[in-house]
TIRO-2110 file (N, C-alpha, C; in Angstrom, 1 decimal):
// TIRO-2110
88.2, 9.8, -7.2, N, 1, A
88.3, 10.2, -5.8, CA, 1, A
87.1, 11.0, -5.4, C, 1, A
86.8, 11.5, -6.8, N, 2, A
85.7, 13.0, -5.9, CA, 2, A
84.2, 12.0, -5.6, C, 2, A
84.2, 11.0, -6.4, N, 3, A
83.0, 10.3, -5.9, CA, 3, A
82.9, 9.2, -4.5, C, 3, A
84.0, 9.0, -3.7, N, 4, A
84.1, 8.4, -2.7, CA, 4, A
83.7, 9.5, -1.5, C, 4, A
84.6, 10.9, -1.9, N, 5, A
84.3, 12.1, -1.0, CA, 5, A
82.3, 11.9, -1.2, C, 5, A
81.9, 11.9, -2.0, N, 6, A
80.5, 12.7, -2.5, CA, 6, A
79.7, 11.0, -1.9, C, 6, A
80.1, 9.8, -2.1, N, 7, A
79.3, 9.0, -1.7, CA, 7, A
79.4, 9.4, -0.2, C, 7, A
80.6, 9.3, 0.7, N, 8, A
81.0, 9.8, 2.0, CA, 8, A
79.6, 10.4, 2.6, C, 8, A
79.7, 11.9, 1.6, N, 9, A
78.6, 12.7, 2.2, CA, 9, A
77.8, 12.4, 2.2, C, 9, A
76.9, 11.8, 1.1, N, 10, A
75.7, 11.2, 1.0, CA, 10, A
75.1, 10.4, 2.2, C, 10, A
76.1, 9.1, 2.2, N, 11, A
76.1, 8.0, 3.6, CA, 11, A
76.0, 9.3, 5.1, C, 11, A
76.4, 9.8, 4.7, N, 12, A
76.7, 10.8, 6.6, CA, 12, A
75.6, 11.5, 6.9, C, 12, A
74.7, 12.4, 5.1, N, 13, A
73.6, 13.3, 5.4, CA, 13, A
72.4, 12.1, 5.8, C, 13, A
72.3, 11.0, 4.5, N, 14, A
71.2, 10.0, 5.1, CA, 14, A
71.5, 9.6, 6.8, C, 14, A
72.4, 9.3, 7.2, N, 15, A
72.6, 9.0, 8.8, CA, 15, A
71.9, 9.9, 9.8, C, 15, A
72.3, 11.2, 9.4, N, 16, A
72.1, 12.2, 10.0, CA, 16, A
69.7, 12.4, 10.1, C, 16, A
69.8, 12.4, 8.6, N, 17, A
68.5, 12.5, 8.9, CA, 17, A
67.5, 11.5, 9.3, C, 17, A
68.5, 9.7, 9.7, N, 18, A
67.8, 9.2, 9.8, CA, 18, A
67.8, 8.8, 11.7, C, 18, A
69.1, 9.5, 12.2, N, 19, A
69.2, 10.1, 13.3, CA, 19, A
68.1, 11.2, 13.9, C, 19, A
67.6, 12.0, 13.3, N, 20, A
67.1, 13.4, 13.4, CA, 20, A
65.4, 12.4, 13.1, C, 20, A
65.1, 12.0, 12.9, N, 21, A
63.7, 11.0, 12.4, CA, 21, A
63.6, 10.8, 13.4, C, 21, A
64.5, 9.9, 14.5, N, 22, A
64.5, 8.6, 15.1, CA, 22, A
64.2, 9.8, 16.5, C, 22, A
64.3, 10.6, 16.9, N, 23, A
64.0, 12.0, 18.1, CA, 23, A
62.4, 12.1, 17.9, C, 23, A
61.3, 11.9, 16.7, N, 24, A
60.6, 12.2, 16.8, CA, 24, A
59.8, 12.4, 18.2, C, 24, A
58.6, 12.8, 18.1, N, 25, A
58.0, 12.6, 19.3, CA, 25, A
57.0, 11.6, 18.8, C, 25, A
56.5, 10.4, 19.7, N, 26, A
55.9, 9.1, 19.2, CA, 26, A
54.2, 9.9, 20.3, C, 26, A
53.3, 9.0, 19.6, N, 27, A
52.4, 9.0, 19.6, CA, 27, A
51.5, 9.1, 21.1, C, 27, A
51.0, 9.7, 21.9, N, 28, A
50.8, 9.1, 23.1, CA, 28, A
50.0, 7.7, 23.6, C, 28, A
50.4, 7.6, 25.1, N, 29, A
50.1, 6.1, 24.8, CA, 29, A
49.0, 5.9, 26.1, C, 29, A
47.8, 5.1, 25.8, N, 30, A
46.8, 5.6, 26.3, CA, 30, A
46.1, 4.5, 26.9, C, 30, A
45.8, 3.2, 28.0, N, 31, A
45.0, 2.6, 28.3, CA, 31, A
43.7, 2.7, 29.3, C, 31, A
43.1, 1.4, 29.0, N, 32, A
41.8, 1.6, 30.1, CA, 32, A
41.8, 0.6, 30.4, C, 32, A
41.3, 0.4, 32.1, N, 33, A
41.3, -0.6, 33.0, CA, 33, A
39.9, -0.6, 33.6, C, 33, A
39.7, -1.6, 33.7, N, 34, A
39.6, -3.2, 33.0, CA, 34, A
39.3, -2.9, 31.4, C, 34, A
39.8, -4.3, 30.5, N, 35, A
39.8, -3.7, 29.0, CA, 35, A
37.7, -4.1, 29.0, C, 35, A
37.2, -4.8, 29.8, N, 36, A
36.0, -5.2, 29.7, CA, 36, A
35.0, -5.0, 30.9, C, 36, A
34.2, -4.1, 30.9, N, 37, A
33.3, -3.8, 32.2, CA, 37, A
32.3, -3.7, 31.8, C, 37, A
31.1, -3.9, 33.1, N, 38, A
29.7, -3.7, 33.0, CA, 38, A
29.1, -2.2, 32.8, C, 38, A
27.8, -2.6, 31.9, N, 39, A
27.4, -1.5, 31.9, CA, 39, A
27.1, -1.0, 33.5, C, 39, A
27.1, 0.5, 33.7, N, 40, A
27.3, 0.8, 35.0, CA, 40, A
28.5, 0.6, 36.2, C, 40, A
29.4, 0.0, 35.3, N, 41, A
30.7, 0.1, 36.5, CA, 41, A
31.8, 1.1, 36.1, C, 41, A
32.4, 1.2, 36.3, N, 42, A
33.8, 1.9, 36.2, CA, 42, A
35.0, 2.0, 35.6, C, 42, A
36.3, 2.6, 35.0, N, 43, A
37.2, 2.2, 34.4, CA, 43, A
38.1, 3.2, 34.6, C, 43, A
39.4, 2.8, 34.6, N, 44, A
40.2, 4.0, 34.9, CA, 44, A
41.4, 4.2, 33.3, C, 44, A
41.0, 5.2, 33.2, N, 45, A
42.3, 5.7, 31.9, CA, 45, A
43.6, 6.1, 32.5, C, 45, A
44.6, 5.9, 31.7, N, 46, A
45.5, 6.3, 32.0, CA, 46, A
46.4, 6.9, 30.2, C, 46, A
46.9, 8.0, 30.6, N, 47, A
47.2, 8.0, 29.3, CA, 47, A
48.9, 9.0, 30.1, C, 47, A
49.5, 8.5, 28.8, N, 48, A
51.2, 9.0, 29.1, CA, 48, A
51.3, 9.9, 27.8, C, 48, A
51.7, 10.9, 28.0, N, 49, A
52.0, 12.1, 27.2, CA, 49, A
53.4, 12.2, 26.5, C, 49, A
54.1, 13.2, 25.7, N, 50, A
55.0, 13.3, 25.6, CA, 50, A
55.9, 14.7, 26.5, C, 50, A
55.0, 15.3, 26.4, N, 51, A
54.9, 16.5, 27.6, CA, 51, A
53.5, 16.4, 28.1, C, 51, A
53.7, 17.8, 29.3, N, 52, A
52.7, 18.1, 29.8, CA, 52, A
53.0, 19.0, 31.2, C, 52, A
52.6, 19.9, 31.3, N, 53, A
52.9, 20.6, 32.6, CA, 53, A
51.5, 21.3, 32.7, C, 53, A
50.2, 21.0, 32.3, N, 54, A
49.1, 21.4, 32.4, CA, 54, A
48.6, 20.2, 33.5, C, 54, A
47.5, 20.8, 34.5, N, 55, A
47.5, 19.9, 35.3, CA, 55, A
45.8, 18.9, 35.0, C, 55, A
45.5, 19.0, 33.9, N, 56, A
44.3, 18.4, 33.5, CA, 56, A
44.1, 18.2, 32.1, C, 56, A
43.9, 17.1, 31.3, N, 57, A
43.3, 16.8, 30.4, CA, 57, A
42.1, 16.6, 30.5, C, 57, A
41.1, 16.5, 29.4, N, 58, A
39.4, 15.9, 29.4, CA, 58, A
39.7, 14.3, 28.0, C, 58, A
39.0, 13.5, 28.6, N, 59, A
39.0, 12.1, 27.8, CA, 59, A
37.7, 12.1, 27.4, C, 59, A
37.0, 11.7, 26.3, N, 60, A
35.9, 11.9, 26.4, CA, 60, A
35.1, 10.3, 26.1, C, 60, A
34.3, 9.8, 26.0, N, 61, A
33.3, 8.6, 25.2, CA, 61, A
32.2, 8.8, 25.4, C, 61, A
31.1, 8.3, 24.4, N, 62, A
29.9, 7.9, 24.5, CA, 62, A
29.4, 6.8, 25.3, C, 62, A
30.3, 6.0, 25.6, N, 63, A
30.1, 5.5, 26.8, CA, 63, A
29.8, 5.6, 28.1, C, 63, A
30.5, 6.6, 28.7, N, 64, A
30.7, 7.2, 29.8, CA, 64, A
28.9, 8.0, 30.0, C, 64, A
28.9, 7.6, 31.6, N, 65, A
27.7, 8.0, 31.9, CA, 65, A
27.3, 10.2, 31.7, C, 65, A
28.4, 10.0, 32.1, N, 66, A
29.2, 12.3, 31.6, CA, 66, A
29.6, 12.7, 30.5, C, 66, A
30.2, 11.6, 29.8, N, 67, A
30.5, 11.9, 28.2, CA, 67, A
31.7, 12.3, 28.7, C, 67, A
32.4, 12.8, 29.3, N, 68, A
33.4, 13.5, 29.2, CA, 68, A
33.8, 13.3, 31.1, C, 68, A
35.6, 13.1, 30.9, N, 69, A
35.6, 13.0, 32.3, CA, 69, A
37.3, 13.8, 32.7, C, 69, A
37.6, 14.4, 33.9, N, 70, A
38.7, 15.0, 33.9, CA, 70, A
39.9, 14.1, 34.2, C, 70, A
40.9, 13.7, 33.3, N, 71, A
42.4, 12.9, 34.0, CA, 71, A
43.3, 14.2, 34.6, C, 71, A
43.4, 13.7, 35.1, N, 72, A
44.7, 14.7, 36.6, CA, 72, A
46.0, 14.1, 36.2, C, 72, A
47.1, 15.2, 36.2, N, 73, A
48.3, 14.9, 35.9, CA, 73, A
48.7, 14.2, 37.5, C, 73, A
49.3, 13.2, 37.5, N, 74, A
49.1, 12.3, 38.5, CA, 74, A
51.1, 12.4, 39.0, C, 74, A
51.9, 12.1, 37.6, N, 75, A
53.3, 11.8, 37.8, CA, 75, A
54.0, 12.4, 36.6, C, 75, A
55.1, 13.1, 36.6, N, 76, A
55.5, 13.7, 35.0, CA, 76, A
54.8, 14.0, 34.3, C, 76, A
54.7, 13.6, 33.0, N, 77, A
53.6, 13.7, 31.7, CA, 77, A
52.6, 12.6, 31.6, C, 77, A
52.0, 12.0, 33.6, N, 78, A
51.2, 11.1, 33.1, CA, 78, A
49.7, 11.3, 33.5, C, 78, A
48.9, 11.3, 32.6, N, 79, A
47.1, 11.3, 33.9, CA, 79, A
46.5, 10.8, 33.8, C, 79, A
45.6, 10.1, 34.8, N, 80, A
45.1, 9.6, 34.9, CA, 80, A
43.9, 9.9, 35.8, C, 80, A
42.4, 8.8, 35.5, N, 81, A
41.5, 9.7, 35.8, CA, 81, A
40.4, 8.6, 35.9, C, 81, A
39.3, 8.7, 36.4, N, 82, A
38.2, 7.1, 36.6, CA, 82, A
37.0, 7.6, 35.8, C, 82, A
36.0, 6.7, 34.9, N, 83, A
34.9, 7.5, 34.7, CA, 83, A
34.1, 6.4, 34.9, C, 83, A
32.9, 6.6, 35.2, N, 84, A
31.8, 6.3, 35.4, CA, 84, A
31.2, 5.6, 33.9, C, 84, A
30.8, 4.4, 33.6, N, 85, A
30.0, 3.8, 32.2, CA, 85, A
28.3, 4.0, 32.7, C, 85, A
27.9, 4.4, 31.5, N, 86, A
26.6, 4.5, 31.1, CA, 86, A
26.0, 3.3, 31.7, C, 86, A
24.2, 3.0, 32.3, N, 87, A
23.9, 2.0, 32.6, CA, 87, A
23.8, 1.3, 31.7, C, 87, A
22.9, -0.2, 31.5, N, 88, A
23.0, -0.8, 31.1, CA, 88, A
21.9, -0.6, 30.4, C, 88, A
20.5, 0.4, 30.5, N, 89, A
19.8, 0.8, 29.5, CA, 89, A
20.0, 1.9, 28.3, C, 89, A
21.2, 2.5, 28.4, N, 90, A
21.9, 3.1, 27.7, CA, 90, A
22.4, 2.5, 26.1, C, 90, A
23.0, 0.8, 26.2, N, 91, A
23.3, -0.1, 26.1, CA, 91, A
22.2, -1.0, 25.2, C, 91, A
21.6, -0.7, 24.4, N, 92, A
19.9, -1.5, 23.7, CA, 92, A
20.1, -2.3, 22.7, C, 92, A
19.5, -3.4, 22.3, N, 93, A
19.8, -4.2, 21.3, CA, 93, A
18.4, -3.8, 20.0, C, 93, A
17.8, -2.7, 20.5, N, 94, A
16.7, -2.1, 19.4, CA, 94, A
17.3, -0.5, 19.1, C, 94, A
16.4, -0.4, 18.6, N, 95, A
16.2, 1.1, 18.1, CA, 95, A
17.3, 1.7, 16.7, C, 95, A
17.7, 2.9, 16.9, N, 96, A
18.6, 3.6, 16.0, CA, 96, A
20.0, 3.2, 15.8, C, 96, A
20.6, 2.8, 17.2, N, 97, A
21.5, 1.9, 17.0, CA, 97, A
22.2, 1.2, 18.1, C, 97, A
21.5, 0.0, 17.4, N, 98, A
21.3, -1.2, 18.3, CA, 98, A
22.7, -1.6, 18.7, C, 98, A
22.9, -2.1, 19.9, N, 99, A
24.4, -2.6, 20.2, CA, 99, A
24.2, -4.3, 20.5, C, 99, A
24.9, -5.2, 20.9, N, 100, A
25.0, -6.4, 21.2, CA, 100, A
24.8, -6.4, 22.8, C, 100, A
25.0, -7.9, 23.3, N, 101, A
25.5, -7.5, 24.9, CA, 101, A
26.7, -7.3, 25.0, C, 101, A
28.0, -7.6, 23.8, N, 102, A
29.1, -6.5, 24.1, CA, 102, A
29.1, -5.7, 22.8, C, 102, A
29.7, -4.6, 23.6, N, 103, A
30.1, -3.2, 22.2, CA, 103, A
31.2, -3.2, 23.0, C, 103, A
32.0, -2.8, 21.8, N, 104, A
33.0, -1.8, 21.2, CA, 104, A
32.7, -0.2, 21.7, C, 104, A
33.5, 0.2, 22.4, N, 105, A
33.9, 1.7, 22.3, CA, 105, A
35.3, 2.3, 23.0, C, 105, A
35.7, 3.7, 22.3, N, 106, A
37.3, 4.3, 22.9, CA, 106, A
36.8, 5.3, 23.4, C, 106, A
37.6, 5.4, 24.2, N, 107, A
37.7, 6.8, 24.6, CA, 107, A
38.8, 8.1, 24.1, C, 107, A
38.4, 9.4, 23.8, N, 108, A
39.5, 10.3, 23.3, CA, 108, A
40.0, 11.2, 23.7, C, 108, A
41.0, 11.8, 23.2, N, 109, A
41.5, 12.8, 23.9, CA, 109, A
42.7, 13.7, 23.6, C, 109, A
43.1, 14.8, 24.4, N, 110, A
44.3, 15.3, 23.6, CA, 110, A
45.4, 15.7, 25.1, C, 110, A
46.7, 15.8, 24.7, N, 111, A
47.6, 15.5, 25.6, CA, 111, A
47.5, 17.4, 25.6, C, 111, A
48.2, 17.9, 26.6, N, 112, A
48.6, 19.7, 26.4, CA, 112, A
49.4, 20.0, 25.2, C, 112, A
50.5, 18.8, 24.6, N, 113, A
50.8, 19.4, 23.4, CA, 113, A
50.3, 19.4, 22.1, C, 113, A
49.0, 18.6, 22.1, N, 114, A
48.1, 18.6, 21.1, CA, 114, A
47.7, 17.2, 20.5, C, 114, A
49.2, 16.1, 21.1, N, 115, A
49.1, 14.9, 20.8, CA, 115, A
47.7, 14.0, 21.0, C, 115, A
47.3, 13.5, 19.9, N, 116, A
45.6, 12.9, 20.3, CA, 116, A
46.1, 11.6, 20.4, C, 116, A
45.1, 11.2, 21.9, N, 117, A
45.0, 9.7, 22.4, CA, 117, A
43.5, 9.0, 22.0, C, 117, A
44.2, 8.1, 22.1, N, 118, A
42.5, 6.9, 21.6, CA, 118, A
43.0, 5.5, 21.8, C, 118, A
41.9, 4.8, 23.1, N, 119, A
41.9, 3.5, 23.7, CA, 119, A
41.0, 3.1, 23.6, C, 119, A
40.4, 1.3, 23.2, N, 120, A
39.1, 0.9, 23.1, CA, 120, A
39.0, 0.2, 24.4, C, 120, A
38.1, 0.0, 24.7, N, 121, A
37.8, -1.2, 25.8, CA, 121, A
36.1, -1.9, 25.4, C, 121, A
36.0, -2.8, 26.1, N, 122, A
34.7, -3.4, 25.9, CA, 122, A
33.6, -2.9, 27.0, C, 122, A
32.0, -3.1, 26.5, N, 123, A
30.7, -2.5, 27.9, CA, 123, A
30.1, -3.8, 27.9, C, 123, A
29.7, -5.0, 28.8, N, 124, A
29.1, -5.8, 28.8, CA, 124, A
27.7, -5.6, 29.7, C, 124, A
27.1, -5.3, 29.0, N, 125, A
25.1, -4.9, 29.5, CA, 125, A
24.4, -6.0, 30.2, C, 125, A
24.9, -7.1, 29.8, N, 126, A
24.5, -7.9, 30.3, CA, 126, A
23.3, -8.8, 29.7, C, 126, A
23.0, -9.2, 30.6, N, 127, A
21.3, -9.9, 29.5, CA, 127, A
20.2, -9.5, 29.3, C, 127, A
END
């Protein structure tokens, strides 16, 4: 008998902590629009928090013509924000490090509760 009580507990504590798991807070979640743009055009981030009652995040990339751009808490825990891309001479297929006519790059960042965001999107330079 005492091992049906003691399995009992077992099954109820694993439930419990896999209850208490499942509350975590998940990762924030973070896009950029258009996933593909010209060098020199535009993109807007949007990133969803888990909290937030601070009314500004900074996103940053090497991309961006500022390096660094302000998202505005827009709705609840969400912000969002536009940045400016680097031109297209920014963008070189020589030197230290050469890119294609598309690259790869994300943008980064941190939510007010410390949660770190990161989205890639494409820079097309053109020809």
């Amino acid at each position: 008998m005492r091992s049906a009580t003691t399995s009992t507990a077992l099954v109820t504590a694993v439930l419990s902590l896999g209850l208490a798991a499942g509350g975590a807070s998940a990762a924030p979640a973070a896009r950029v629009s258009p996933t593909t743009v010209a060098a020199g055009g535009t993109v807007t981030i949007q990133v969803s928090c888990d909290t937030g009652t601070a009314p500004a995040v900074a996103a940053t990339s090497q991309a961006f013509a500022d390096g660094t751009v302000t998202l505005r808490r827009t709705q609840g825990t969400v912000y969002t924000g536009t940045a400016a891309i680097a031109p297209a001479g920014n963008f070189t297929s020589g030197g230290p490090d050469p890119v294609g006519r598309l690259s790869e790059w994300s943008v980064d960042g941190a939510c007010p509760d410390g949660g770190r965001f990161r989205a890639g999107f494409t820079v097309d330079r053109g020809r």
